[in-house]
Structure formats: structure tokens, C-alpha cells
N, C-alpha and C positions, 0 to 999 in steps of 0.2 A: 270646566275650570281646572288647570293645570296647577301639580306644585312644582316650580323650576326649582328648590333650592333657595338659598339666601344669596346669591354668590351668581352671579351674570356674563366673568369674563375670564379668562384662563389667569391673568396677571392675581388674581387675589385668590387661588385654587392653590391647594396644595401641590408638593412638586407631583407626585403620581398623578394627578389628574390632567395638569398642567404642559403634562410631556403625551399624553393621548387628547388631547381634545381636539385637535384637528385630524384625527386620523380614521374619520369615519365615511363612508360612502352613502349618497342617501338611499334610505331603505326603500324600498317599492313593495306593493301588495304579494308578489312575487319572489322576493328575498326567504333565502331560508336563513333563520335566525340563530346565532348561537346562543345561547340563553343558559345562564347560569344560575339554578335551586338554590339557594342557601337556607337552611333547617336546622332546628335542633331535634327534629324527629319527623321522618317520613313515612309513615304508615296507614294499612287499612285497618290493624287488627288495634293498636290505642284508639280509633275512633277517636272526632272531635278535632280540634285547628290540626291533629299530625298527617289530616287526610286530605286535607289541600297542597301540600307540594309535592306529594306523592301525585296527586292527579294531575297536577301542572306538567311532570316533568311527562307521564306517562302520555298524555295526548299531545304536546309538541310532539315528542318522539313517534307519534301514530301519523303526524300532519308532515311529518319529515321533515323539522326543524334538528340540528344537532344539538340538544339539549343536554345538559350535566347537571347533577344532582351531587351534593354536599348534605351529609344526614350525621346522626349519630353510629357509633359502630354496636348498639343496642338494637339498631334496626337492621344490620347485616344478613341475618338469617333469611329475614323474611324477606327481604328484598332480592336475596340473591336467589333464593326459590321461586318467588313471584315472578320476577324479571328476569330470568337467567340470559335474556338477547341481550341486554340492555347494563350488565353488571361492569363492563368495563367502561361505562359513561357512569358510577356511582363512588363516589370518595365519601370516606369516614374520618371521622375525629372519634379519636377512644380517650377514653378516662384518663386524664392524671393524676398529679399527688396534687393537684392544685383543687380538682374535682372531690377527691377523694378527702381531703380538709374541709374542706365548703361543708359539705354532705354530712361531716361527724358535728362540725358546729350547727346544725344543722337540724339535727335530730334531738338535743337537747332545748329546742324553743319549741314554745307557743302554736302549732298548727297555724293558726291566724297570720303570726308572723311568717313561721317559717314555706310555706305557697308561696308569698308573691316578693318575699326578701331572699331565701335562697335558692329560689327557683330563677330568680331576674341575675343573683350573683355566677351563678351556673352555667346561665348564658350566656356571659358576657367571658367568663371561661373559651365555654365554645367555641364564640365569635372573633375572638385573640387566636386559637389555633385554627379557625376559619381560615382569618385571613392571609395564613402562608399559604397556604392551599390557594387561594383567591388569587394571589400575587404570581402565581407559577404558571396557572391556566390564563390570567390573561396574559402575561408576559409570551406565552407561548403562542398568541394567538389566536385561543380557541373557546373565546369570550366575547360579546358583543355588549352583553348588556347580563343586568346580575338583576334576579326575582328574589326578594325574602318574602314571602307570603308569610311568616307566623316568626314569632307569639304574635296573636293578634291585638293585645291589648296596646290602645293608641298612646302610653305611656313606657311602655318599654323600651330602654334606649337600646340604639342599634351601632355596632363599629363598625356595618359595612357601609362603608364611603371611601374615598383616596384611591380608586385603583385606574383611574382614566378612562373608565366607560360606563354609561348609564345604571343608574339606581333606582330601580322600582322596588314599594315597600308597601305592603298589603295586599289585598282589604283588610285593613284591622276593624276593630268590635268590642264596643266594650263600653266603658264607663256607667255601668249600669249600677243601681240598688235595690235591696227590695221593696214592696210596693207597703205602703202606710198599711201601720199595723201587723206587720210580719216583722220586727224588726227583731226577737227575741229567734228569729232566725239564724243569726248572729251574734257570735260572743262579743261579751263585753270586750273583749280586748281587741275582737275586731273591726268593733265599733271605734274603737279609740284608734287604732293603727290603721284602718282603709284611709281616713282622712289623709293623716299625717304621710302613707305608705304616695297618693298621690300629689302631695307638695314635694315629694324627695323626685318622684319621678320628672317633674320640671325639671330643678334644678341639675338632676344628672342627665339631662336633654341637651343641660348646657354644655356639660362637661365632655358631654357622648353627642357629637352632633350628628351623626347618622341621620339620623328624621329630617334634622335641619338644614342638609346639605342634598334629600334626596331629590332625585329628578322629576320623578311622581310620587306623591302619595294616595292611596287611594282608602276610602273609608265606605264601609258598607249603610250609614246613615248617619241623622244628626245629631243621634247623640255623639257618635264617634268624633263626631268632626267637633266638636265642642269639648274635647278631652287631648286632643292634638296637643303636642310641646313644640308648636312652630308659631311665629310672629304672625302669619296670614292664614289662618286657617282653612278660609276660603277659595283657594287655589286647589283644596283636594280635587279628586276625581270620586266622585260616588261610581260603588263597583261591590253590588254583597256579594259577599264572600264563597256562599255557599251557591254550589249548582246540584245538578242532577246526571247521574249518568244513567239514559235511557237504554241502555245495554240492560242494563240487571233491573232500573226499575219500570217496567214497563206494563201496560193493561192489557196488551196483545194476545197474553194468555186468559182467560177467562175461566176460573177451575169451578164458578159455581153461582148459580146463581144470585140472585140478592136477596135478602133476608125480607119474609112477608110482613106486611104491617104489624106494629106491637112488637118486632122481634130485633136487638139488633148486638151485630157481634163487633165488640170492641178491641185496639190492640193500641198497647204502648210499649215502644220501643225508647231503651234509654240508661241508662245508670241507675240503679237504686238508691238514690242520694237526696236527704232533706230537700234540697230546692228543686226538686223536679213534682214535689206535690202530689205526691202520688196514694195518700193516706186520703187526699180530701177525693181522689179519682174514684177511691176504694168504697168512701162513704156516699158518692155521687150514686154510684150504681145497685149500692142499697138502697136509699132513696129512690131512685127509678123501678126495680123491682118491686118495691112497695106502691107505689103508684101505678103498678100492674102491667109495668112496659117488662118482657122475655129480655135482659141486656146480660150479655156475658163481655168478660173482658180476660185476655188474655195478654201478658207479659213480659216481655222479649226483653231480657237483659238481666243483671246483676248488681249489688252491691252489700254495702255495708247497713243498710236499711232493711231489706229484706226479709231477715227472721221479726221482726215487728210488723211488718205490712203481710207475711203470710198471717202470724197469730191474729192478726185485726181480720183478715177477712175469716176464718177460722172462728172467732169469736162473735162473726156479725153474720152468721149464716150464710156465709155466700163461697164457703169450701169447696163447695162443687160449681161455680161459677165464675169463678177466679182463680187463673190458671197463670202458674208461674214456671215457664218455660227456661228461664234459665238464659245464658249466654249461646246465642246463634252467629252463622257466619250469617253475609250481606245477602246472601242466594236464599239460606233456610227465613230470614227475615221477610223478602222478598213475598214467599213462597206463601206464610201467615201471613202476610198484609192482603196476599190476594181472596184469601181465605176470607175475610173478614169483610166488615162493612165500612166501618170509619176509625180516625185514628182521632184518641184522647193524647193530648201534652197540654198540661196547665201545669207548667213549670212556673216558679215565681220571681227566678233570675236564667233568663234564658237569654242570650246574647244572641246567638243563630237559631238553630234548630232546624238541622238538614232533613228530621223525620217529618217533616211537614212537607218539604217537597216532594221526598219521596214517595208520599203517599199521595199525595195531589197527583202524581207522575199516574200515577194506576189508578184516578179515578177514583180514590176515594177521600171524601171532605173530612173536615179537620173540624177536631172541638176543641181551644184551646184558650190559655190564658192571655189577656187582653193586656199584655206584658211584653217589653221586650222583644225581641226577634220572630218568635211567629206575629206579632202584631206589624210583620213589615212585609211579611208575603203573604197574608188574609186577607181578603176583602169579603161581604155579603157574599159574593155570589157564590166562592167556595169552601166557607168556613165557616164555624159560630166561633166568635170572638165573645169569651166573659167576664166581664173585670174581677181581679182578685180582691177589689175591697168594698164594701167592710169582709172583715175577715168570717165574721161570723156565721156567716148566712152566704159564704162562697159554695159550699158542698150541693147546694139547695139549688142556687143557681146553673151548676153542671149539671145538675138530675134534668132541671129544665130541658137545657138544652141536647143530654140525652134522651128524655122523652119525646120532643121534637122530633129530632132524626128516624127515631124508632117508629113513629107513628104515621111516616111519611115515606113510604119509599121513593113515590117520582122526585122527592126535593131532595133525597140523597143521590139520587141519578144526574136531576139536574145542575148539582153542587159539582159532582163527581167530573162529567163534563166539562163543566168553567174549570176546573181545576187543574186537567190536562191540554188544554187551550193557554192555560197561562203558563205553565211549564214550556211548553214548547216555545211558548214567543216570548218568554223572559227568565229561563233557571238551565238551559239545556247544555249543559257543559260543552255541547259542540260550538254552542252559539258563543257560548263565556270566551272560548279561547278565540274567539276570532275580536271578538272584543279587546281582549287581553293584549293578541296581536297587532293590533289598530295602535294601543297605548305605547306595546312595544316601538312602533316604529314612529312616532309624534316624538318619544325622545328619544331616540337615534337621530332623527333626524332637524330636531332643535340641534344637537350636539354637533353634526355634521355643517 
């Protein structure tokens, strides 16, 4: 199911589209594609939606399509060191006084508010100085068709539209909440403003038709697709979001063998951030310990949570059992996931969660919240999926299921297995992009 757009024939398009619509050749499997990033951030080191156009532009450019990227000039360092082959196909948008207003009004509201209000107004900044940039490259030629993979959230309007060549926008992700009885998760004020925040997002769908006018949309599930600001929502393309690059996550290394019955070593990789749940992970494996299963868990990442979730484990006897490693790059993560035996995320608003793939990628099963995006790449065979509610008795039920694991090595092996069997034949970034390519050229060549 395709989304063509609201708009069927060049006489009712705006003039820039109007004067390129007939100007395309049809695409063949063959065609090397010009394909145009557009981002408000391209990066490895933000993790999270900044690491999808960063990987889109990077493997076109590996398949030898001439791909361009459009980032912020926030990412320039890193891009221009990561990529130094590749820096003369990357364009920046830097700060104005326009950014620089947004940002100070900005700082004086509500957290609740100020994420998804002047984080959305910021963008739309961007996207205004985007589009001269948009306008120069395809005028010159050197555009076929324009990629926004992010923000992913399927309410955020978009200005790119009008340039006379194809509009892909996603996989977006989103419209999620938290699961009954977390709700204190959430400030009152964000209780009050998420509603109100997604009726504004309609209405400025209307004002901002980008979504409404793209060529494809693509939504990585259904809730996604049930938050859509378009008339037929049924037209998207499913397409999740998140892949895996088998470069860096792979089992091929073997550094050790697998932990003997009763014994098992845990890792979570992630933000230190209330909804990733990691206090009830903390209390899970005291729980298990006490129920006489060896479970250590170590750490991988940072935040603002942190000095509370050291003291908690600190204070629950598990000091030496719970290891907080801190912020690692993608290789040292890599390197403790092979280390280990299975990976813990019972986040409780998790939209994607690419650390499930990754770790599925190496052969190791997933213990996760029965929530949200790991609940869309789990199945039996390579994960334990737990519901978060009732709230009270959730810690109890992760012991379980880490006593499980622990107590079984061949069903962490055989978990392990389905795990890298599904990666391969549905997350493998090489595969995505031949996917992606497929999509590429269905609207090129509707357009043609």
C-alpha cells in the first residue's frame, strides 16, 4: 500500500512540481539514484532517530548511488572526521537569530512543553532554510528524489514538498503512551499537553502539508499508522525503521563461552532515563540472586538517572554485581554484548529499540517489556516478552524470566539462533536498503 499524495496530476501541484513532473526517466533495478538526506541531525554519537539518515546516506553512497546529505552544522565535526571521502556530498544549515529566539523562549517553559513545542518550532526553522539548499540541488540537477527519514514522530509536520521530484518521509514511530498504571511517569502537565500537543499536530498538517502531499509514506507499524495527519492512512508503506549493521554487530567473534546453568550475565545498553525502567531491571536481579540464580548485569550507557540507580543497587546489595560502565562507543558496546549472555530493555515507552536487534544480531536473546517496539521484533522463539502491568508485581515477573534464562542454557542458545536467523532475513541493513531502493524507484517511476 502506497501513499501517492492527495494530488494525482501536475495541473493542481504547485508551480515547482508542476514544471518537473514529466522530467523523469523510468528507474530500472540498475539506475544509480540521486537521492537526497534531509535531517535535522545526522549522527552516530546522539544515538537514537539521528542514526538513520546518517546510515541511509552512508550505504547508498557504499551501493554507489550519488547520495547527498542535509544535516545540521552541529554535526559537522563528526561527520567531517567520520566521512572525510564523503564531506563534499554533506550540506549544513547553522543557527540563526531565528534558532537562537526559539531556544531562549524556549528555556523558560515547562520540559513537557518545551520537547515536543520547541523542538517541532526548531524544525520547521530548519526546514525553511532546508529548503533553499533543496531548491539549488535539484535545480542543478543533482536530485532525483528527496529521503526525510526523521523526526520520526508521525505528527510532525514537514516543509519538504514543491520541489518537482519525489518525496519519501519515514519510517516514522510513535504515538505511543505509557502502559496503565505508569501514568505518574508523566507530569501533570504532560498529561494535560501530550493530548492537546497531538490535535495541534493535525491541524498544522494542514497548514504544513509536507506529509499530505508525500509520495510515500512509510510507518514502521500500526500504531504509527493510526497517528498519521493524512486523509487515507492506509496507503502507507510499513517499513521499521530500525536495521542492523552486521559489520559491527556480529556473532562471528566468539570471545567466550556461555555462562553454565544458574549463572547468567546481563547487559543493558541505553540512556539512563525514567522510561527505560531500569530501577525495576535493578530490582529484577535482586530478586533473581535471591532465588539463587549467579545474574550479574552490567550497564552500558548514561544519564540523568544514574546517581539513583547506582545508590539503589548500592543499597540492595548488588555493588558488586551491577556494573555501571558508563558511556561506550558502538565497537566497545559491541565488544560487552559479546561478553555476555542476554540483553535486558523493559523500557515502558520504547517506540524502536535498535539494542534488541543488535543483540539478536550476536546471538543473544532479549528480555524485554511487552511494550512498544521491542514488542514488534520479539517473538517466542528469541525473546521473553513481559507485560509491564500491573505495575506492582512487574520486578517479580523479570526475575522470572531472568531465572528462566539463567537456568537453561541450551534455550539461551536456541533463543540465540532464531535470533540471528531473523536479523538476517528481516533487520540487515543491507537488505533494508535494497528495500528502500525498490520504494525509491515505484516513485520515480509513478512520477515518470
Amino acid at each position: 500500500m502506497v501513499a501517492y499524495g492527495t494530488r494525482s496530476s501536475p495541473t493542481d501541484t504547485d508551480s515547482g512540481e508542476a514544471a518537473g513532473y514529466f522530467r523523469f526517466a523510468r528507474m530500472t533495478d540498475n539506475s544509480k539514484l540521486k537521492v537526497l538526506i534531509v535531517a535535522p541531525n545526522a549522527s552516530a554519537r546522539m544515538g537514537g532517530e539521528a542514526f538513520l539518515p546518517l546510515k541511509y546516506f552512508q550505504i547508498l553512497r557504499q551501493h554507489g548511488h550519488p547520495a547527498k546529505l542535509i544535516a545540521h552544522s552541529r554535526n559537522r565535526e563528526e561527520l567531517t572526521t567520520a566521512l572525510p571521502d564523503d564531506a563534499d556530498h554533506i550540506y549544513y544549515i547553522d543557527d540563526s537569530r531565528y534558532h537562537r529566539a526559539v531556544w531562549r523562549v524556549g528555556k523558560g517553559l515547562p520540559e513537557a512543553v518545551r520537547t515536543p513545542l520547541i523542538g517541532n518550532l526548531i524544525n520547521q526553522i530548519n526546514e525553511a532554510f532546508q529548503k533553499r539548499l533543496i531548491r539549488d540541488l535539484v535545480s542543478q540537477g543533482q536530485v532525483d528524489l528527496i529521503h526525510q527519514p526523521i523526526p520520526v514522530s508521525p505528527r510532525a509536520p514537514s516543509r519538504i514538498h514543491g520541489f518537482g521530484v519525489p518525496v519519501v518521509i519515514g519510517p516514522m514511530n510513535g504515538n505511543m503512551s505509557y502502559p496503565k498504571g505508569y501514568e505518574d511517569y508523566e507530569s501533570r502537565m504532560s498529561r494535560l499537553f501530550v493530548p492537546a500537543a497531538r490535535t495541534l499536530g493535525l491541524l498544522a498538517n494542514l497548514l504544513i502539508p509536507g506529509k499530505r502531499r508525500a509520495d510515500v509514506l512509510l510507518v514502521a507499524n500500526e500504531r504509527t499508522r493510526t497517528g498519521l495527519p493524512v486523509p487515507n492512512r492506509n496507503w502507507a508503506i510499513t517499513l521499521v525503521e530500525n536495521g542492523v549493521d552486521l559489520s559491527v554487530w556480529s556473532n562471528e567473534v566468539q570471545s567466550r563461552l556461555p555462562s553454565k546453568p544458574g549463572k547468567l550475565k546481563l547487559v543493558f545498553m541505553g540512556r539512563m532515563i525514567p522510561l527505560k525502567g531500569l530501577d525495576f531491571s535493578i530490582e529484577a536481579v535482586r530478586l533473581a540472586r535471591e532465588g539463587g540464580a549467579n545474574v550479574t548485569l552490567d550497564i552500558l550507557g548514561d544519564g540523568p538517572t544514574r546517581p539513583a540507580l547506582e545508590a539503589q543497587a548500592a543499597q540492595t546489595g548488588l555493588g558488586d554485581h551491577v556494573r555501571f560502565l558508563g558511556f561506550r562507543s558502538q565497537s566497545e558496546c559491541a565488544d560487552v554484548l559479546r561478553m555476555s549472555d542476554a540483553l535486558i530493555l523493559n523500557s515502558l515507552r520504547e517506540c524502536g529499540g535498535a539494542v534488541v536487534l543488535e543483540a539478536m544480531s550476536m546471538g543473544r536473546p532479549v528480555i524485554a517489556a511487552d511494550w512498544g517496539g521491542p514488542a514488534d521484533y520479539i517473538d517466542p522463539s528469541c525473546g521473553i516478552l513481559v507485560p509491564p502491568a500491573p505495575r506492582h508485581d512487574f520486578s517479580i515477573r523479570l526475575a522470572q524470566s531472568i531465572s528462566q534464562l539463567a537456568n537453561n542454557p541450551m534455550k539461551r542458545q536456541t533463543m540465540g539462533e532464531a535470533g540471528i536467523r531473523k536479523i538476517r532475513e528481516e533487520f540487515d541493513w543491507q537488505k533494508k536498503i535494497e528495500q528502500i531502493l525498490q520504494i525509491y524507484r515505484d516513485a520515480l517511476n509513478r512520477r515518470s
